[in-house]
TIDRENTI-468862 format. One record per residue (C-alpha): residue number from 1; residue in three letters; x, z, y. Coordinates in nm, 4 decimals, m for minus. Each point is the difference from the previous one (the first is absolute). Example, Ala and Ser with C-alpha at 12.3 -4.5 7.8 and 13.67 -1.06 7.14 Angstrom:
2
1; ALA; 1.2300; 0.7800; m0.4500
2; SER; 0.1370; m0.0660; 0.3440
end
This chain:
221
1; UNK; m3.8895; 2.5254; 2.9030
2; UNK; m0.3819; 0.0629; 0.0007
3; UNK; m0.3223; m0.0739; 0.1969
4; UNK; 0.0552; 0.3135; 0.2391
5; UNK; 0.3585; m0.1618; 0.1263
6; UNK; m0.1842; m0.3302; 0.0582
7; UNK; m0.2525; 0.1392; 0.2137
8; UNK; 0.2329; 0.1945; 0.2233
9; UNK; 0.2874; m0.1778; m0.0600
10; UNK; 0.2034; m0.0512; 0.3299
11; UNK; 0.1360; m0.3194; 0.1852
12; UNK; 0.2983; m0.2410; m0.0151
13; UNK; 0.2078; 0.0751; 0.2908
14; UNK; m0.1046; m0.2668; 0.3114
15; UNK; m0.3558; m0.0273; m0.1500
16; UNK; m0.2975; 0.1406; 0.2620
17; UNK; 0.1826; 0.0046; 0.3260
18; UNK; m0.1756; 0.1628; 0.2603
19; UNK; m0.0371; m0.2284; 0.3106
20; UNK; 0.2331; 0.0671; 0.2459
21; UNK; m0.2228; m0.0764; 0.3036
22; UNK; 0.0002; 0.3411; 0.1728
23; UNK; m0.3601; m0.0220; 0.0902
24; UNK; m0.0878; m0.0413; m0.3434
25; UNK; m0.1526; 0.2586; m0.2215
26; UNK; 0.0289; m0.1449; m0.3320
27; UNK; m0.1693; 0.0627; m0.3250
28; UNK; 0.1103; 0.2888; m0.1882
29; UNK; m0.1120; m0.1485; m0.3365
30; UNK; m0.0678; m0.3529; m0.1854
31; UNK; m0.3837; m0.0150; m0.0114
32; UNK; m0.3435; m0.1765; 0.0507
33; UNK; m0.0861; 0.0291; 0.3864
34; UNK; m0.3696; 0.1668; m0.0325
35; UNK; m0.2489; 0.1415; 0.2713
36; UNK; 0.2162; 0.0005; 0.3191
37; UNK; m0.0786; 0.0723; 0.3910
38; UNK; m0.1037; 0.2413; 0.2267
39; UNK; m0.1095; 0.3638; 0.0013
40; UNK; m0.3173; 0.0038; 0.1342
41; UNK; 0.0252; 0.3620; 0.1409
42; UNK; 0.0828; 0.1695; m0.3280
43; UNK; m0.1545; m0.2338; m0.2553
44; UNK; 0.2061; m0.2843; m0.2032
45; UNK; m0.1512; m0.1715; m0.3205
46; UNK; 0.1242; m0.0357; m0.3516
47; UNK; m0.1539; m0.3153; m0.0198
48; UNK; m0.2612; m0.1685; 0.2646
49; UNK; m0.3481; 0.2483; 0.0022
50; UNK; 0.2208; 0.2532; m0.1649
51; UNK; 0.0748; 0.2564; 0.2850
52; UNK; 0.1886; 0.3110; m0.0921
53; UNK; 0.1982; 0.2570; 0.2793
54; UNK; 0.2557; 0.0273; 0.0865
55; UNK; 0.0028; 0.3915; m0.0234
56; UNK; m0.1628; m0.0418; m0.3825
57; UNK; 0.3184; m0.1950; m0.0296
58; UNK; 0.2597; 0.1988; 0.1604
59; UNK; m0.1610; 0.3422; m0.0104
60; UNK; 0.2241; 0.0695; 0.3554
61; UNK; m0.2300; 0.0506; 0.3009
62; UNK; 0.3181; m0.0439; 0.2440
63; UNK; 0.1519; m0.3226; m0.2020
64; UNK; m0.3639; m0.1909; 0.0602
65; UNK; 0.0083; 0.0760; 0.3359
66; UNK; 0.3597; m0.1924; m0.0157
67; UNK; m0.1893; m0.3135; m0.1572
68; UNK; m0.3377; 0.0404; 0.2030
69; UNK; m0.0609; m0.4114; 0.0505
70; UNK; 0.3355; m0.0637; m0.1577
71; UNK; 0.0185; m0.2713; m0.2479
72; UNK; m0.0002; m0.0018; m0.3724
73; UNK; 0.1082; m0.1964; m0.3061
74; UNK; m0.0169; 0.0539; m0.3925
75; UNK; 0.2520; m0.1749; m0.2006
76; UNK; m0.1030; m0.0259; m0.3604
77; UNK; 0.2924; 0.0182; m0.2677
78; UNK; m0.0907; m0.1934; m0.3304
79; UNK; 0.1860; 0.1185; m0.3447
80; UNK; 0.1936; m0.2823; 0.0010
81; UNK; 0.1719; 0.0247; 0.3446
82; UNK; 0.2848; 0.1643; 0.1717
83; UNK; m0.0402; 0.3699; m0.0369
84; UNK; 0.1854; 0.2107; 0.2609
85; UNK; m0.1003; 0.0273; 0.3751
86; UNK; 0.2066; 0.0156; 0.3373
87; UNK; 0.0245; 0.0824; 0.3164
88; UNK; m0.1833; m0.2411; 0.2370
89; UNK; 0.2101; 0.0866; 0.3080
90; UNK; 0.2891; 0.2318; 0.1213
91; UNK; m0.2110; 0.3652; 0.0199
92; UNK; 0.0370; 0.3593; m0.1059
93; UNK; m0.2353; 0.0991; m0.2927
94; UNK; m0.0722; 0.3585; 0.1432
95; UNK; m0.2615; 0.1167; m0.2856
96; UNK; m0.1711; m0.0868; m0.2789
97; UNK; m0.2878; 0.1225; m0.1664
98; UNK; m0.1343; m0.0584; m0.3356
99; UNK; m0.3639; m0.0189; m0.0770
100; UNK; m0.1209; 0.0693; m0.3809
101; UNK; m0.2621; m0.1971; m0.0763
102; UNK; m0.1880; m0.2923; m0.2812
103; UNK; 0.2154; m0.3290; m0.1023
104; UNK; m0.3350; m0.2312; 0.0289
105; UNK; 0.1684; m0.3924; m0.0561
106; UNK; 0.0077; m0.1256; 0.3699
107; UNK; m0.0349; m0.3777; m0.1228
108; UNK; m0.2670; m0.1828; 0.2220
109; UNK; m0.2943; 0.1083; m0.2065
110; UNK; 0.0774; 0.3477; m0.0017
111; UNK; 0.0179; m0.0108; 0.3746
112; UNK; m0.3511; m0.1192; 0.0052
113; UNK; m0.1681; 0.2302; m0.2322
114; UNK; 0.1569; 0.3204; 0.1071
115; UNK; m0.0517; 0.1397; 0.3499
116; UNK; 0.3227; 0.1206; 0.1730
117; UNK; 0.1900; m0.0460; m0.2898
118; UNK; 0.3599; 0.0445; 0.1786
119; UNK; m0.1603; 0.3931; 0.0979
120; UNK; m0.0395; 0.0691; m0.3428
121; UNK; 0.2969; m0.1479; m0.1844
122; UNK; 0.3379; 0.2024; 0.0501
123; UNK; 0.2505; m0.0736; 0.2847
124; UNK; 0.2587; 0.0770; 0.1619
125; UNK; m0.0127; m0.0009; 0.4351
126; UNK; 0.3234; m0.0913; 0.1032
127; UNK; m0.0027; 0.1016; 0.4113
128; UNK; 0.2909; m0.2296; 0.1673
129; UNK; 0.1152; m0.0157; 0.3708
130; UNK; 0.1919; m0.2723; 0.1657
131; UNK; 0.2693; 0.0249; 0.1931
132; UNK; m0.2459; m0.0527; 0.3505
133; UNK; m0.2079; 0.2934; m0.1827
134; UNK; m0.3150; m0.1730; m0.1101
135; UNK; m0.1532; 0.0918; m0.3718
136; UNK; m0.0188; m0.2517; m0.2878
137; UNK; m0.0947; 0.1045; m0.3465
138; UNK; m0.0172; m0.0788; m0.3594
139; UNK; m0.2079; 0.1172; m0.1926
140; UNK; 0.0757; m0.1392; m0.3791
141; UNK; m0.2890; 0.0248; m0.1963
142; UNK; 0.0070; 0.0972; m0.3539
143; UNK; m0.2123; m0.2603; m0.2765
144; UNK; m0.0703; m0.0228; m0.3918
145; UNK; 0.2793; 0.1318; m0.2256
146; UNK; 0.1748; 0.0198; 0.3647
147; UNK; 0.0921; 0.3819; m0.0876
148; UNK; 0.3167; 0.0212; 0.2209
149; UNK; 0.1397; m0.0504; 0.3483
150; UNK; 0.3498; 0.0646; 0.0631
151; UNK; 0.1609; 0.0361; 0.3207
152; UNK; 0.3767; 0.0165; 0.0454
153; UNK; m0.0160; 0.2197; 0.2815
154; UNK; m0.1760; 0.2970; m0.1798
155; UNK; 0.1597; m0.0882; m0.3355
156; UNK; m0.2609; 0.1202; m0.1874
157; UNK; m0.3102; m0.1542; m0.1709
158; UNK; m0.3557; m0.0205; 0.1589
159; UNK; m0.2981; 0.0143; m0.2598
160; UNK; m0.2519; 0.1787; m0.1767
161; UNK; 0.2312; 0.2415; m0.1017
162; UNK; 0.2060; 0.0632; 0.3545
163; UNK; 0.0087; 0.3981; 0.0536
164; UNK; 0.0947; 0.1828; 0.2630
165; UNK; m0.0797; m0.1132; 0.3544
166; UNK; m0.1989; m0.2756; 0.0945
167; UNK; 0.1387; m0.0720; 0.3531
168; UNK; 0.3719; m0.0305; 0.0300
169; UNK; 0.1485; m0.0416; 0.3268
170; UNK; 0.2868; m0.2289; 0.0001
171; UNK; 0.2467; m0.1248; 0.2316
172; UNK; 0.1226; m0.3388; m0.1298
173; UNK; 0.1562; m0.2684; 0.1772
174; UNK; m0.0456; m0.3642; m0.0943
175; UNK; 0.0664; m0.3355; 0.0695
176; UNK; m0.2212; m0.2913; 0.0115
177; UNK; 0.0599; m0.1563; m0.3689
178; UNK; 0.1343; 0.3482; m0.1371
179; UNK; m0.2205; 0.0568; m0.3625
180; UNK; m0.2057; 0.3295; 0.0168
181; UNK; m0.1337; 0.0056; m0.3327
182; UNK; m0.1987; m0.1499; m0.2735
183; UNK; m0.3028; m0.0265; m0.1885
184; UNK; 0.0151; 0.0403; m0.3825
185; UNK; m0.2608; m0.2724; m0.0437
186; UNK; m0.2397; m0.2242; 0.2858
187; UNK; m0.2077; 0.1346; 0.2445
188; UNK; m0.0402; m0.0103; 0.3743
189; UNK; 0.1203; 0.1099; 0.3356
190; UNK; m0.1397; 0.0090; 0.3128
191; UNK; 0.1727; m0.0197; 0.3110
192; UNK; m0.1206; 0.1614; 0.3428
193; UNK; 0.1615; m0.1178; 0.3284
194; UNK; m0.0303; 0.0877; 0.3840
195; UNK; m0.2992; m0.1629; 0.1790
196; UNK; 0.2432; m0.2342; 0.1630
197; UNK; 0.1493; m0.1716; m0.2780
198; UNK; m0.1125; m0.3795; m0.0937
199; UNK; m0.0133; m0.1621; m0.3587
200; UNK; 0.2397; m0.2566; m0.0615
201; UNK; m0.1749; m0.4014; m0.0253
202; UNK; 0.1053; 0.0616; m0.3753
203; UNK; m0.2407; 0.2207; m0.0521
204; UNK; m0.3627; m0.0434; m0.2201
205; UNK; m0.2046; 0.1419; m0.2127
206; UNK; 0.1159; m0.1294; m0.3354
207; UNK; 0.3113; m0.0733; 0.0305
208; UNK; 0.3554; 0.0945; m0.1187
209; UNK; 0.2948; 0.1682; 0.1567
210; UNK; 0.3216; 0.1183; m0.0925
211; UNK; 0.1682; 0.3181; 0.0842
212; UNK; 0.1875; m0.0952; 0.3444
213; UNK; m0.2049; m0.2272; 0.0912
214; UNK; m0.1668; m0.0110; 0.3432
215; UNK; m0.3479; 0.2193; 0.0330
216; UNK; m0.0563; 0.1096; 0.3613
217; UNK; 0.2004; m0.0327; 0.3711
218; UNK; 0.0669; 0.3028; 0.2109
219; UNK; m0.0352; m0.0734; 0.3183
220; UNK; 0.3839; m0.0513; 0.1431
221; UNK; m0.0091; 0.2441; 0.3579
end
């Protein structure tokens, strides 16, 4: 009915399915794989010889000591792609905390021009635990006439205009596929994992994935 539903518009049922591999974490969105790897102590880059913190980025001394030499991934979202983001992998979303900030465009020249870019635009820093108690996070990144984030689990809206408190402590359970919430137009998110976890052979710089789809292996115990 207008541009807005198109951008966040939401799937046919049986489209996306999350891989069913149990040592699978799979990606929470439809997006272009960007600067992916590890944490070298608490540094990760938007793009390569663009470091940024990860402290600048989640503004949570005790959640980068979770992701000290972790591993990282951005996923950029283009306008005309699948909106709406999911759970990578059965886990409890135990807070989140929303960070007011710019809405810089995170397209590949932006990300060379403007220093720590994803520590300036506004976020959200969605802290996760799986079930064997290790932290992985999302942190979906707000872009260029990107002035929402909604999250099913807070039902409320995240943007310039959120009042009230900026940390909300949460207690949601989800499973590996479940939808968490959407963006009202393209933009990125980056993923942080334990320091144990391996990218899936499918993944490069460059190239696309679907929601679902296969992104990193936790190691089976």
């Amino acid at each position: 009915k207008s541009l807005h539903d198109c951008f966040t518009r939401e799937l046919r049922p049986g489209l996306r399915p999350a891989d069913p591999d149990p040592s699978v974490v799979a990606s929470p969105s439809d997006g272009i794989i960007g600067a992916f790897g590890k944490i070298a102590d608490t540094e990760l880059f938007q793009i390569k010889g663009a470091p940024y913190s990860l402290l600048d980025l989640l503004g949570d001394p005790a959640l980068v000591e979770s992701h000290r030499n972790g591993r990282f991934l951005t996923l950029r979202l283009t306008s005309s792609m699948y909106h709406r983001f999911h759970a990578p992998y059965d886990c409890r979303i135990e807070k989140v905390t929303f960070i007011h900030g710019d809405v810089w465009n995170v397209n590949p020249i932006a990300l060379k021009r403007v220093e720590r870019l994803f520590c300036k635009n506004e976020r959200a820093v969605l802290q996760a635990r799986l079930p064997s108690g290790e932290a992985l996070t999302l942190v979906p990144v707000a872009a260029i006439l990107v002035a929402s984030i909604r999250l099913h689990f807070l039902d409320r809206t995240l943007n310039a205009q959120s009042r009230g408190p900026t940390v909300f402590p949460c207690d949601a359970k989800v499973r590996k596929g479940d939808e968490l919430g959407w963006f009202e137009h393209g933009s990125t998110i980056i993923v942080l994992a334990p320091e144990n976890f391996e990218f899936c052979d499918n993944v490069a710089e460059g190239g696309r994935i679907r929601a679902g789809e296969r992104l990193l292996r936790k190691p089976q115990v």
